[in-house]
mmCIF file of the N, C-alpha and C atoms, coordinates in Angstrom:
data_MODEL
# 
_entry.id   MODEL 
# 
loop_
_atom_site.group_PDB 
_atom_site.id 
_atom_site.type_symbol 
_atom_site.label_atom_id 
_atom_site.label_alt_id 
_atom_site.label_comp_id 
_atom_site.label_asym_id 
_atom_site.label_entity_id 
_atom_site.label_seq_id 
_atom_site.pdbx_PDB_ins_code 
_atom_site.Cartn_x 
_atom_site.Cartn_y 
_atom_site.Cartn_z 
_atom_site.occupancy 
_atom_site.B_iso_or_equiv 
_atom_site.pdbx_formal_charge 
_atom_site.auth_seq_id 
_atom_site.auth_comp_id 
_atom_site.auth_asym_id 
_atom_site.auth_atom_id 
_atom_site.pdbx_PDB_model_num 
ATOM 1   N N  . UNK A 1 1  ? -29.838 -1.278  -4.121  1.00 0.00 ? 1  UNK A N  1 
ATOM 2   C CA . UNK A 1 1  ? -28.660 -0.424  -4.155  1.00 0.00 ? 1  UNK A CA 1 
ATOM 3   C C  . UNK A 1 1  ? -27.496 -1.225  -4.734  1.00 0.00 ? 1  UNK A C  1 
ATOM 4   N N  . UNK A 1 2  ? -26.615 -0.697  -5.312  1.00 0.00 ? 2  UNK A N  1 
ATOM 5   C CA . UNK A 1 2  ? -25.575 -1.315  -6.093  1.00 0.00 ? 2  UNK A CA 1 
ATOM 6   C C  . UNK A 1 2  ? -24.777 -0.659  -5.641  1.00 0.00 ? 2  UNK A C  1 
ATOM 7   N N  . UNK A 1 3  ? -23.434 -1.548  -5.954  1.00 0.00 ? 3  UNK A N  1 
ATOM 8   C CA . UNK A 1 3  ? -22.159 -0.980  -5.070  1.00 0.00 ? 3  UNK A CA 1 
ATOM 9   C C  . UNK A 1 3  ? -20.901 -1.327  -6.844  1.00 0.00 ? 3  UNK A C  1 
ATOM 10  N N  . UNK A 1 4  ? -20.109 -0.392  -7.148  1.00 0.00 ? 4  UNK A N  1 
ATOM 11  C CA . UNK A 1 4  ? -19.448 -0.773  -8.055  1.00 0.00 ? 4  UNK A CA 1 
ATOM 12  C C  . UNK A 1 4  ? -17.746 -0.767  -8.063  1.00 0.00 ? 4  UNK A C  1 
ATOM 13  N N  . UNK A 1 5  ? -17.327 -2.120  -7.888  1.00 0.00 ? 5  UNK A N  1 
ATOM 14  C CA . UNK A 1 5  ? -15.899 -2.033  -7.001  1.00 0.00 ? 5  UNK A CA 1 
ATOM 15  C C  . UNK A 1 5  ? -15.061 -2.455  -8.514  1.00 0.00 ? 5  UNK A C  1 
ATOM 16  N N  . UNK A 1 6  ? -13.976 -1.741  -8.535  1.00 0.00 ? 6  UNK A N  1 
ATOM 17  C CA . UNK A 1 6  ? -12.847 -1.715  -9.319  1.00 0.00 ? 6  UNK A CA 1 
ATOM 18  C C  . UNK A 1 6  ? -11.517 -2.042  -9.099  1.00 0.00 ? 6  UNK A C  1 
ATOM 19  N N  . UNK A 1 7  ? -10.622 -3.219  -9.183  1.00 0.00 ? 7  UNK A N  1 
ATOM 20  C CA . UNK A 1 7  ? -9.338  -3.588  -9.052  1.00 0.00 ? 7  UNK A CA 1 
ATOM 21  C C  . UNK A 1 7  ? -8.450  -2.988  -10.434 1.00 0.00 ? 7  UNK A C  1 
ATOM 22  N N  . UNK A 1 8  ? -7.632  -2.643  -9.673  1.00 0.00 ? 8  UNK A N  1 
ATOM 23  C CA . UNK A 1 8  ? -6.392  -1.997  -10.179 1.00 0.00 ? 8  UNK A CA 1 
ATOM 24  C C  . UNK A 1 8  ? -4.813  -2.884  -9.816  1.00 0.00 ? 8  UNK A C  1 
ATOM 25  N N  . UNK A 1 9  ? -3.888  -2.722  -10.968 1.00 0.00 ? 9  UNK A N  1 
ATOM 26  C CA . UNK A 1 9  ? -2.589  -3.371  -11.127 1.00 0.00 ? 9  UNK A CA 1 
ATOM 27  C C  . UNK A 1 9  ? -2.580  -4.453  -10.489 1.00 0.00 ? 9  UNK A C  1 
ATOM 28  N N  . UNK A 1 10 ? -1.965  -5.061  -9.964  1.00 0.00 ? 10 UNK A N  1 
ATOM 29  C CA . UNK A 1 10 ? -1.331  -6.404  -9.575  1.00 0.00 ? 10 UNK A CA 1 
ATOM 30  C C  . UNK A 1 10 ? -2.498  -7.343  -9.213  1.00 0.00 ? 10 UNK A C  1 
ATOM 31  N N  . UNK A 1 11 ? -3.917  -6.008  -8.242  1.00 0.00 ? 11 UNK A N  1 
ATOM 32  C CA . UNK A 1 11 ? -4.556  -6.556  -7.788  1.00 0.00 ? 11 UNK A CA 1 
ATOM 33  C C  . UNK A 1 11 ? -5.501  -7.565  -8.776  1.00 0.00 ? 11 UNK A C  1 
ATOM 34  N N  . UNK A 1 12 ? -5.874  -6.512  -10.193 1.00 0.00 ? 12 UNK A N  1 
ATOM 35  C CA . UNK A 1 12 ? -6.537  -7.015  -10.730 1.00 0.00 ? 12 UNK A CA 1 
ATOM 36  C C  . UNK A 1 12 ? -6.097  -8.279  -11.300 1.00 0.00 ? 12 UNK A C  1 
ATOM 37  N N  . UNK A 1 13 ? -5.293  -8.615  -11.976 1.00 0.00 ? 13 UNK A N  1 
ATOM 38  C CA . UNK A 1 13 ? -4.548  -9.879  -12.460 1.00 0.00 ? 13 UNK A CA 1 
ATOM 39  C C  . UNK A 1 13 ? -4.783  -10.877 -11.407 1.00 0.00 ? 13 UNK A C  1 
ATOM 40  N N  . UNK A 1 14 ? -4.867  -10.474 -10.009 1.00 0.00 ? 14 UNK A N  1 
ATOM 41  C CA . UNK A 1 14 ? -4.820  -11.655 -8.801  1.00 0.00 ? 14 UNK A CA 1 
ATOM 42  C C  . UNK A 1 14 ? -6.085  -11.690 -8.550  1.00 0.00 ? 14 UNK A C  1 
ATOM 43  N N  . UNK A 1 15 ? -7.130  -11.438 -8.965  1.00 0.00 ? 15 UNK A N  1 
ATOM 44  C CA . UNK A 1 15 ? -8.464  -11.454 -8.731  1.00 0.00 ? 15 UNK A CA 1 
ATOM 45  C C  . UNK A 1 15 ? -9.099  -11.896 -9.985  1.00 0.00 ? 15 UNK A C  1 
ATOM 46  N N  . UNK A 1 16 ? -8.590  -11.703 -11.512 1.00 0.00 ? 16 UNK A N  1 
ATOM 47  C CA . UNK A 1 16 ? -9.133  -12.517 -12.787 1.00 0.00 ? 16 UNK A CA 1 
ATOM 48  C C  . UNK A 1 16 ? -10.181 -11.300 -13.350 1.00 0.00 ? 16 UNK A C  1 
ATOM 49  N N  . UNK A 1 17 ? -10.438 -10.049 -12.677 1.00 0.00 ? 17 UNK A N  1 
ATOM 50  C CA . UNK A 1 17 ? -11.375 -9.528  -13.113 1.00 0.00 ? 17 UNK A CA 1 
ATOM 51  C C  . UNK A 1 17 ? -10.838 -7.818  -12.654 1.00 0.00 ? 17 UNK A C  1 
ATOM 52  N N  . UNK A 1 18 ? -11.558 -7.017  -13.483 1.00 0.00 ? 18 UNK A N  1 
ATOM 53  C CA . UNK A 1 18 ? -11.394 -5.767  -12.896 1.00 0.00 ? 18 UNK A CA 1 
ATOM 54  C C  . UNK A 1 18 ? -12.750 -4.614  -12.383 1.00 0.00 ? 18 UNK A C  1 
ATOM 55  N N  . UNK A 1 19 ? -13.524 -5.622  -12.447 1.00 0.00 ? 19 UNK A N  1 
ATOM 56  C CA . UNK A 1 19 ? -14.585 -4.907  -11.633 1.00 0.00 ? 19 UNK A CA 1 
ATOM 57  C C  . UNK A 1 19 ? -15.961 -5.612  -11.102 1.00 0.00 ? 19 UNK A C  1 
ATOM 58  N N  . UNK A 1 20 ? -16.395 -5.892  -10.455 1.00 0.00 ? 20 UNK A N  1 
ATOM 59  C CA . UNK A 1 20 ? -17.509 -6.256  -9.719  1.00 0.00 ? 20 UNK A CA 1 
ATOM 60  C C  . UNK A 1 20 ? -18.287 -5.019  -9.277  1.00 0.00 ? 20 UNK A C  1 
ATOM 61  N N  . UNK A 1 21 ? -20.050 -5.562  -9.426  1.00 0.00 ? 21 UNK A N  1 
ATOM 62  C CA . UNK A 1 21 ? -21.394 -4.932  -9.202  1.00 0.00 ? 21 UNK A CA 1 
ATOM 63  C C  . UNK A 1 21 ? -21.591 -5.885  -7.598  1.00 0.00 ? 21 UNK A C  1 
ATOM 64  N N  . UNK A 1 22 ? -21.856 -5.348  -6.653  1.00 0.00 ? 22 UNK A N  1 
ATOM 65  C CA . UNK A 1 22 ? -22.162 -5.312  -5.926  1.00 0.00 ? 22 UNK A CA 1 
ATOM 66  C C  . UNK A 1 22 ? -23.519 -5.205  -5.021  1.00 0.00 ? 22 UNK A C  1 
ATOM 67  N N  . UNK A 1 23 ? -24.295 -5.440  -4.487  1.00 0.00 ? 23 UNK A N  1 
ATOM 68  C CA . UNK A 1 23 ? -25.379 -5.515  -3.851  1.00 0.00 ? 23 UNK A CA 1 
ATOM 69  C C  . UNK A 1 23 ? -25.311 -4.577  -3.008  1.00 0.00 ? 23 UNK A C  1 
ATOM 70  N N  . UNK A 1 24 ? -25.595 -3.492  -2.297  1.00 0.00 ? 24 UNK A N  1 
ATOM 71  C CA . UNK A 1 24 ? -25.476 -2.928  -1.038  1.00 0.00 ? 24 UNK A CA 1 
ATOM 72  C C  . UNK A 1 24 ? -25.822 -3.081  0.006   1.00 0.00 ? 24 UNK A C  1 
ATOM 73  N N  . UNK A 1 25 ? -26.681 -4.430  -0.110  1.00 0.00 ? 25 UNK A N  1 
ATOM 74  C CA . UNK A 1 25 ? -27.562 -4.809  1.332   1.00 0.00 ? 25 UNK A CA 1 
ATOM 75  C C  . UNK A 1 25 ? -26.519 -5.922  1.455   1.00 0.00 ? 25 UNK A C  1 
ATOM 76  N N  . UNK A 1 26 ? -25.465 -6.058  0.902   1.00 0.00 ? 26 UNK A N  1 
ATOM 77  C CA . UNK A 1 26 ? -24.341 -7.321  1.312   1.00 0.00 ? 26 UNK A CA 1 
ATOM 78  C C  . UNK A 1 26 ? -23.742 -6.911  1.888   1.00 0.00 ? 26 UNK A C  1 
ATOM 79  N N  . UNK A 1 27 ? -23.017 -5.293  1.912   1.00 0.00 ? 27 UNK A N  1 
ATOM 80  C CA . UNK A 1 27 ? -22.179 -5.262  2.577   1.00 0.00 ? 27 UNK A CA 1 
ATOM 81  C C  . UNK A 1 27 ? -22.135 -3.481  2.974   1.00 0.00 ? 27 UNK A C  1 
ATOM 82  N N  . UNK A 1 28 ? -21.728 -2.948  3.959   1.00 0.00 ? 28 UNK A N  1 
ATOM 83  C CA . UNK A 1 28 ? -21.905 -1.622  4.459   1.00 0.00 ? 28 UNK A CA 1 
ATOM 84  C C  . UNK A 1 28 ? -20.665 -0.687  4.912   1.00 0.00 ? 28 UNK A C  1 
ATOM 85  N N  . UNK A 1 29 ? -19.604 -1.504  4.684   1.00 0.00 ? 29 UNK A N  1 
ATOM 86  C CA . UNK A 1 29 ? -18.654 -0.865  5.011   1.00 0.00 ? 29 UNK A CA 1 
ATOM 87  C C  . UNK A 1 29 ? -17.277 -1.371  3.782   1.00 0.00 ? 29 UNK A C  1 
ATOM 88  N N  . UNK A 1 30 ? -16.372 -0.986  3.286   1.00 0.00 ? 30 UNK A N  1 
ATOM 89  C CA . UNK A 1 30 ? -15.424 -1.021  2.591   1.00 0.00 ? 30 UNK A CA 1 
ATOM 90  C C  . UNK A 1 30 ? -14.716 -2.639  2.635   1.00 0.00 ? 30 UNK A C  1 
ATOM 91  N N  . UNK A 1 31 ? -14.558 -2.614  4.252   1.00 0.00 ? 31 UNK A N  1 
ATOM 92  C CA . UNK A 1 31 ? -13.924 -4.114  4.768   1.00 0.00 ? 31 UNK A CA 1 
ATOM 93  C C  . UNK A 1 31 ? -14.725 -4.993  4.115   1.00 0.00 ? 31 UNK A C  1 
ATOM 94  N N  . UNK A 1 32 ? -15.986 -4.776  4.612   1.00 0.00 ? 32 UNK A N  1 
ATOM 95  C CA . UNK A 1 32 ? -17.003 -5.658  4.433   1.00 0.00 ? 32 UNK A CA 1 
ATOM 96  C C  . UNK A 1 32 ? -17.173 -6.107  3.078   1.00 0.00 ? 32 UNK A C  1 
ATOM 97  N N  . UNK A 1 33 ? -17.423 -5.322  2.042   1.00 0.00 ? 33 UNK A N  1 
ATOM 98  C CA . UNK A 1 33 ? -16.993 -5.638  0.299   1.00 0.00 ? 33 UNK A CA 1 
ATOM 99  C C  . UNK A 1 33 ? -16.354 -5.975  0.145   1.00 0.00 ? 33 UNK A C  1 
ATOM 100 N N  . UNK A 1 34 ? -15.069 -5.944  0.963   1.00 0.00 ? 34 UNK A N  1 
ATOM 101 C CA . UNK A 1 34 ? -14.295 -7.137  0.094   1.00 0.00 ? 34 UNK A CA 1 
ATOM 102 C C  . UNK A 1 34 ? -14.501 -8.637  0.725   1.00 0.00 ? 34 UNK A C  1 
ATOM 103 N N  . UNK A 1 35 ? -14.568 -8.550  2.153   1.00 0.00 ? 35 UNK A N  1 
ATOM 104 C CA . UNK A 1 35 ? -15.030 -9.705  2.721   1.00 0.00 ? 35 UNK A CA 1 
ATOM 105 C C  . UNK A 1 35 ? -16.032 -10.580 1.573   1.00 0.00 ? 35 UNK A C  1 
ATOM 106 N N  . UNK A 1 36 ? -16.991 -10.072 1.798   1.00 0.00 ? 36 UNK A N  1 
ATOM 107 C CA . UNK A 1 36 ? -17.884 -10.879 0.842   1.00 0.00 ? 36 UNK A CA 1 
ATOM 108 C C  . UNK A 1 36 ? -17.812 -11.252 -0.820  1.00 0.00 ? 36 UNK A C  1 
ATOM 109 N N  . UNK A 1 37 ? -17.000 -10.482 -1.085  1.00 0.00 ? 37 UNK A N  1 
ATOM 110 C CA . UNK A 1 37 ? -15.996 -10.778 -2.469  1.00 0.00 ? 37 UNK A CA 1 
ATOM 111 C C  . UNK A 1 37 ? -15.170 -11.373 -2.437  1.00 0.00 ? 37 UNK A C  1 
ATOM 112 N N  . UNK A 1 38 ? -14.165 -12.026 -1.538  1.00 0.00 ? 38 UNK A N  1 
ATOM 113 C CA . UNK A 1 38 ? -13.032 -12.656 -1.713  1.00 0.00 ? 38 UNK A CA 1 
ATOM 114 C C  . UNK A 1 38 ? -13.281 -13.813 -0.715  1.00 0.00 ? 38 UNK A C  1 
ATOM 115 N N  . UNK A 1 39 ? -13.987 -13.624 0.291   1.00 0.00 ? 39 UNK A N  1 
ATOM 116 C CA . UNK A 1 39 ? -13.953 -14.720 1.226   1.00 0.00 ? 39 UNK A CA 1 
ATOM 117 C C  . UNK A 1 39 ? -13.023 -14.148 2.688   1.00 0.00 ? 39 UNK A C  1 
ATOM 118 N N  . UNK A 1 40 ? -12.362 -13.426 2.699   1.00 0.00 ? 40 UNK A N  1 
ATOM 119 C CA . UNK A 1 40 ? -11.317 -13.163 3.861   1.00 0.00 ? 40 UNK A CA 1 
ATOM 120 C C  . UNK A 1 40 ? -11.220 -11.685 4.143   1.00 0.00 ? 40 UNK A C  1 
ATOM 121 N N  . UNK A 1 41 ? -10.789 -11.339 5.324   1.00 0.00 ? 41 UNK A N  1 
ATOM 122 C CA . UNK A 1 41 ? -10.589 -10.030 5.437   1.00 0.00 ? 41 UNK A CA 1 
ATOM 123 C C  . UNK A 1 41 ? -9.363  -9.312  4.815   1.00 0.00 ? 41 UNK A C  1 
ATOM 124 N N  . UNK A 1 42 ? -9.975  -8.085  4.367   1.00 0.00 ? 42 UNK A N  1 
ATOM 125 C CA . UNK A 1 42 ? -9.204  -7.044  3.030   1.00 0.00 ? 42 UNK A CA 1 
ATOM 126 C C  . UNK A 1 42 ? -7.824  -7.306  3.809   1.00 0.00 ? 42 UNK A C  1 
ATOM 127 N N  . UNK A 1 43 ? -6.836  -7.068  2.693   1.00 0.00 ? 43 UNK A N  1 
ATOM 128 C CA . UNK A 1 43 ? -4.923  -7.396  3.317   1.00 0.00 ? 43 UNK A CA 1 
ATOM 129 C C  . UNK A 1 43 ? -5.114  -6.085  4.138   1.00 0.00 ? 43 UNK A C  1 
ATOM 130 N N  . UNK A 1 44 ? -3.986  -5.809  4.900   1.00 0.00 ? 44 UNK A N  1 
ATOM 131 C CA . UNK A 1 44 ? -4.031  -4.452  5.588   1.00 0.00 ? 44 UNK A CA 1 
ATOM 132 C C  . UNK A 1 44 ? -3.539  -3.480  4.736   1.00 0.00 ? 44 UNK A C  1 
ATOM 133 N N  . UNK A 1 45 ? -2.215  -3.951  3.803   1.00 0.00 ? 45 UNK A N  1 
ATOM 134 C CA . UNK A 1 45 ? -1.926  -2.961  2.937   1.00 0.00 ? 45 UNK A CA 1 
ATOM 135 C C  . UNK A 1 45 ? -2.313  -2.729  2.011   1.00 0.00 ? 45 UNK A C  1 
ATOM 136 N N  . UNK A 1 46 ? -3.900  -3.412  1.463   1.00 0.00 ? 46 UNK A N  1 
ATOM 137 C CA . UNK A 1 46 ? -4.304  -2.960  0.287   1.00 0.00 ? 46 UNK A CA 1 
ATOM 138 C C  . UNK A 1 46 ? -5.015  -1.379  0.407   1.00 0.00 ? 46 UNK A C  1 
ATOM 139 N N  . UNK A 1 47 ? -4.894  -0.563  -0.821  1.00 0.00 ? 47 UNK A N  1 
ATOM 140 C CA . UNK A 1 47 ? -5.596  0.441   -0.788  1.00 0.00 ? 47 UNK A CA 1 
ATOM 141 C C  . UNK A 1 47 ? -6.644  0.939   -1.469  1.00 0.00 ? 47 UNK A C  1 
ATOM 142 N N  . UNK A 1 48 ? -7.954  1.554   -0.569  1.00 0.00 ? 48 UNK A N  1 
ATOM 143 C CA . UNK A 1 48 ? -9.313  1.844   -1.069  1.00 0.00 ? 48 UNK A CA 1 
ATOM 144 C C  . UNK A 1 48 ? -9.312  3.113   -1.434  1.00 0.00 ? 48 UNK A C  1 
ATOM 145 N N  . UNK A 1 49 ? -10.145 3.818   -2.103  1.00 0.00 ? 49 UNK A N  1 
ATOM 146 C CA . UNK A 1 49 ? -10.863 5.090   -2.487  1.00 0.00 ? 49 UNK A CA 1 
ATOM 147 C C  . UNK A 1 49 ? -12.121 4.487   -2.932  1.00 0.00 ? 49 UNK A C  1 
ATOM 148 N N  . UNK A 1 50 ? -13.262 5.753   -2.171  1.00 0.00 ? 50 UNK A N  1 
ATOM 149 C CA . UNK A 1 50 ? -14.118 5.367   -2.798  1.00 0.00 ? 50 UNK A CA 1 
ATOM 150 C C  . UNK A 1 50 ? -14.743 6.878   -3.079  1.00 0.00 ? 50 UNK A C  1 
ATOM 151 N N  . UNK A 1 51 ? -15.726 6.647   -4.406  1.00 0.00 ? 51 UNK A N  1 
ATOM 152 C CA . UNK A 1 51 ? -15.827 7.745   -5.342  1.00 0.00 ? 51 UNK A CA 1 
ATOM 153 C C  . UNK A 1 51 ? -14.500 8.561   -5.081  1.00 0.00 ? 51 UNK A C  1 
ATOM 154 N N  . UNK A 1 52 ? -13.550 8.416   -5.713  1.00 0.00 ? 52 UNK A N  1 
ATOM 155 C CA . UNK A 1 52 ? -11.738 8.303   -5.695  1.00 0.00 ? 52 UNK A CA 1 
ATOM 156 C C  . UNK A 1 52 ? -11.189 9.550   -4.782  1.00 0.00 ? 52 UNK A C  1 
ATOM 157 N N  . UNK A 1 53 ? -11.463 9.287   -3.672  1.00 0.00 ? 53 UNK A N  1 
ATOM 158 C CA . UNK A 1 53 ? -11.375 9.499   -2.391  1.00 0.00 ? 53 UNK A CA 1 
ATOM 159 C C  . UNK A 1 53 ? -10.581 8.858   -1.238  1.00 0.00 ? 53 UNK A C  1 
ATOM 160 N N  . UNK A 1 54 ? -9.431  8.291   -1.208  1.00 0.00 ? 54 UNK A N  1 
ATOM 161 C CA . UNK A 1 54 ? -8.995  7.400   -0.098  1.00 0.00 ? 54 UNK A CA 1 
ATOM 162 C C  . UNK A 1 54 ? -9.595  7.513   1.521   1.00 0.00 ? 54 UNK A C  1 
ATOM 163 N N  . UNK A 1 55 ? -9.824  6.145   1.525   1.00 0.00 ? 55 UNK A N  1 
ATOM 164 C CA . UNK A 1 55 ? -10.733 5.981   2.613   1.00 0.00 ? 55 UNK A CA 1 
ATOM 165 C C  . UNK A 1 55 ? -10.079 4.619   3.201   1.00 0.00 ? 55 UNK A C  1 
ATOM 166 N N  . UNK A 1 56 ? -10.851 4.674   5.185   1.00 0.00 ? 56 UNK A N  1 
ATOM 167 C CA . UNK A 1 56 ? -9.723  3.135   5.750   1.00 0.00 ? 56 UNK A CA 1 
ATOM 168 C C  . UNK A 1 56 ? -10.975 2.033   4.933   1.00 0.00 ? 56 UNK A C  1 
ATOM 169 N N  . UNK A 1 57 ? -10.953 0.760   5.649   1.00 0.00 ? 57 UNK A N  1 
ATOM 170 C CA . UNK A 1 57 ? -11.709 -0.181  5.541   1.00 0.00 ? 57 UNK A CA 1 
ATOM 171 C C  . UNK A 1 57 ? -13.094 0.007   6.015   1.00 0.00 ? 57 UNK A C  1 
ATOM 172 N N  . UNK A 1 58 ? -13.038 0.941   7.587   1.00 0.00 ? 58 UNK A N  1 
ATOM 173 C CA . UNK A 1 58 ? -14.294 0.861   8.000   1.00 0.00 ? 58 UNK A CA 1 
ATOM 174 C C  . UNK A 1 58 ? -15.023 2.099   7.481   1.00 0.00 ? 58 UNK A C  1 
ATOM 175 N N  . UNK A 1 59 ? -14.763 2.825   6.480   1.00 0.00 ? 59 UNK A N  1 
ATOM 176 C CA . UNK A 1 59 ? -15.636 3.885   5.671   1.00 0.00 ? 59 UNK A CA 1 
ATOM 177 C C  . UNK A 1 59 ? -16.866 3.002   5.247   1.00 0.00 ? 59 UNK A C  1 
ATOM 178 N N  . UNK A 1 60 ? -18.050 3.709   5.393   1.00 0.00 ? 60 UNK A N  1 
ATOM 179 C CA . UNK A 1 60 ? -19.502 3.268   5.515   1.00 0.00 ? 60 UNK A CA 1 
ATOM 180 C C  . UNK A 1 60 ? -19.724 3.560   4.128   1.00 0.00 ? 60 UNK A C  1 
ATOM 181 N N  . UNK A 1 61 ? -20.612 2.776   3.323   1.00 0.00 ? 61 UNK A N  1 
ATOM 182 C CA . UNK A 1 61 ? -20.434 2.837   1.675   1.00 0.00 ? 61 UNK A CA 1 
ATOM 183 C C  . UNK A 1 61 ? -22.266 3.128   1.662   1.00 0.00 ? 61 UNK A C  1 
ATOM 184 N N  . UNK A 1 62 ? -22.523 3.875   0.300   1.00 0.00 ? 62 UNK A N  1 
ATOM 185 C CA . UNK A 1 62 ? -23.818 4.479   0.321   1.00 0.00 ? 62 UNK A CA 1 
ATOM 186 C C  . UNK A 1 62 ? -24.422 3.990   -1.444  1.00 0.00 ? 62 UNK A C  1 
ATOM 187 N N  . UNK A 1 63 ? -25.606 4.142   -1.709  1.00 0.00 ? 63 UNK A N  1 
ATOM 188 C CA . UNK A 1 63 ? -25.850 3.436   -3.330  1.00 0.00 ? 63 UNK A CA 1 
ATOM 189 C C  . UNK A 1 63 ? -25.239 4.240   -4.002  1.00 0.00 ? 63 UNK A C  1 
ATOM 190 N N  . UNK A 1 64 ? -25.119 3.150   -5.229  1.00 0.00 ? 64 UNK A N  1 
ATOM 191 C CA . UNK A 1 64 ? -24.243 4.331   -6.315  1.00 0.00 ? 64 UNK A CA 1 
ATOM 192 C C  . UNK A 1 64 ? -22.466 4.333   -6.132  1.00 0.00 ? 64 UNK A C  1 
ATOM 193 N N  . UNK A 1 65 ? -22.346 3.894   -5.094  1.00 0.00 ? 65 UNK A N  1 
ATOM 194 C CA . UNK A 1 65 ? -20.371 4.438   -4.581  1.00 0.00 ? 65 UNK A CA 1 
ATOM 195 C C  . UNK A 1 65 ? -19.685 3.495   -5.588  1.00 0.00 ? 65 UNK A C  1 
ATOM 196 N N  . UNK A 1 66 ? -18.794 4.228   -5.987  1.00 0.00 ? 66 UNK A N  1 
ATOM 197 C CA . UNK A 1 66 ? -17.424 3.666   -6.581  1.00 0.00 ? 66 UNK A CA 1 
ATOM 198 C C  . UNK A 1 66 ? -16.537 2.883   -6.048  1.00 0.00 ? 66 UNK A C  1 
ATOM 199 N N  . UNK A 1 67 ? -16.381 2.184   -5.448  1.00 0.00 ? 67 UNK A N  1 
ATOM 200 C CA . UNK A 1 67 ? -14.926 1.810   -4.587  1.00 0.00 ? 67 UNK A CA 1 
ATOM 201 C C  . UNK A 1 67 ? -13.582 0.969   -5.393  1.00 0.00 ? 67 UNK A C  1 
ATOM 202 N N  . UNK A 1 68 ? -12.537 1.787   -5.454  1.00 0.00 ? 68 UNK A N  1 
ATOM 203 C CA . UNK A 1 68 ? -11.413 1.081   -6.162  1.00 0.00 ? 68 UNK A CA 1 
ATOM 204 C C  . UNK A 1 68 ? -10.123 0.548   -5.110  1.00 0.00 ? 68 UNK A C  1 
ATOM 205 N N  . UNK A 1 69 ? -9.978  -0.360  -5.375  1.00 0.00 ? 69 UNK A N  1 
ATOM 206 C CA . UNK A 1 69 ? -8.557  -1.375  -4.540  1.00 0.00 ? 69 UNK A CA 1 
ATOM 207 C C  . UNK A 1 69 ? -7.396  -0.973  -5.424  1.00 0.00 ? 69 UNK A C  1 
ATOM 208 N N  . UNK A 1 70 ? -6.667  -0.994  -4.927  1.00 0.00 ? 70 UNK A N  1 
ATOM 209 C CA . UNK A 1 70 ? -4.805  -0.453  -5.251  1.00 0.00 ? 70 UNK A CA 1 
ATOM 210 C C  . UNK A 1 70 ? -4.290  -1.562  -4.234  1.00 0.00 ? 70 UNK A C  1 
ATOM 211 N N  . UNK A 1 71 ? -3.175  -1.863  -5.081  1.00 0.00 ? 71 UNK A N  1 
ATOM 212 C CA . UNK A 1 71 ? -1.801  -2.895  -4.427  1.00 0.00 ? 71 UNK A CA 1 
ATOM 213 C C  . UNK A 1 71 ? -1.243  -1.968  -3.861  1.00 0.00 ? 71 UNK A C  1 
ATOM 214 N N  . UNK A 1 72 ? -0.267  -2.094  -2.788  1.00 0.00 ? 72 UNK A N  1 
ATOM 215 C CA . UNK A 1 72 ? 0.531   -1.331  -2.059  1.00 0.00 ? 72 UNK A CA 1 
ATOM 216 C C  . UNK A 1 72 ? 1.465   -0.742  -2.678  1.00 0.00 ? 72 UNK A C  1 
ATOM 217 N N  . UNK A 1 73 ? 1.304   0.294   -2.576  1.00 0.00 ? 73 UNK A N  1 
ATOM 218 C CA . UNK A 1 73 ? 2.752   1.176   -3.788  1.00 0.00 ? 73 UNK A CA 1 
ATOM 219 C C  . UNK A 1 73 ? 4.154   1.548   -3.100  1.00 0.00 ? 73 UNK A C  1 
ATOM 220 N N  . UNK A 1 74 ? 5.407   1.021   -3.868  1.00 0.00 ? 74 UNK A N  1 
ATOM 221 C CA . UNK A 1 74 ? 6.341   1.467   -3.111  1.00 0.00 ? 74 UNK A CA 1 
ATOM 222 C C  . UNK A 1 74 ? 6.959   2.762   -4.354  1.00 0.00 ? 74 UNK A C  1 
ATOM 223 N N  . UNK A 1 75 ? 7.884   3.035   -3.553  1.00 0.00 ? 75 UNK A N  1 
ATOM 224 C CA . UNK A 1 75 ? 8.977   4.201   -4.454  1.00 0.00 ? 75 UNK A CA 1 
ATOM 225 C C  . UNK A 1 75 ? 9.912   4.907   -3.847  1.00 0.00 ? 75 UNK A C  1 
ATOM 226 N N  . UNK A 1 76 ? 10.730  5.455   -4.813  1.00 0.00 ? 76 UNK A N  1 
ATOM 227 C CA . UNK A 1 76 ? 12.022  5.942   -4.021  1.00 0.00 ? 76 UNK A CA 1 
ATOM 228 C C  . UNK A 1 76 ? 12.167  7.539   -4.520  1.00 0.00 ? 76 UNK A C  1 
# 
């Protein structure tokens, strides 16, 4: 199973890349992908969608899923 994760704006520049293939037997939950991608647990204010859907960290991820990270957005 493959998992296919996508960084967006600030994030991507701070990560060197804008998308990673994924394993699905690495990881089962949203948190967990990034855990095993970055080394640390996801920031709190970063934001997920997956198959572009916003979802928390502990959304359970299935083969095939999309999951994209967003920097925290402000605005007025």
């Amino acid at each position: 199973m493959s998992i296919t994760i996508r960084y967006f704006a600030s994030l991507r520049e701070q990560v060197g890349r804008g998308e990673d293939i994924l394993d699905a037997g690495d990881a089962t939950t949203v948190g967990e992908a990034w855990k095993h991608l970055h080394g640390a647990d996801m920031p709190p204010r970063v934001l997920a969608a997956v198959n572009q859907e916003y979802v928390a960290g502990d959304h359970v991820l299935a083969d095939g899923d999309e999951v994209a990270f967003f920097p925290p957005v402000t605005g007025g």
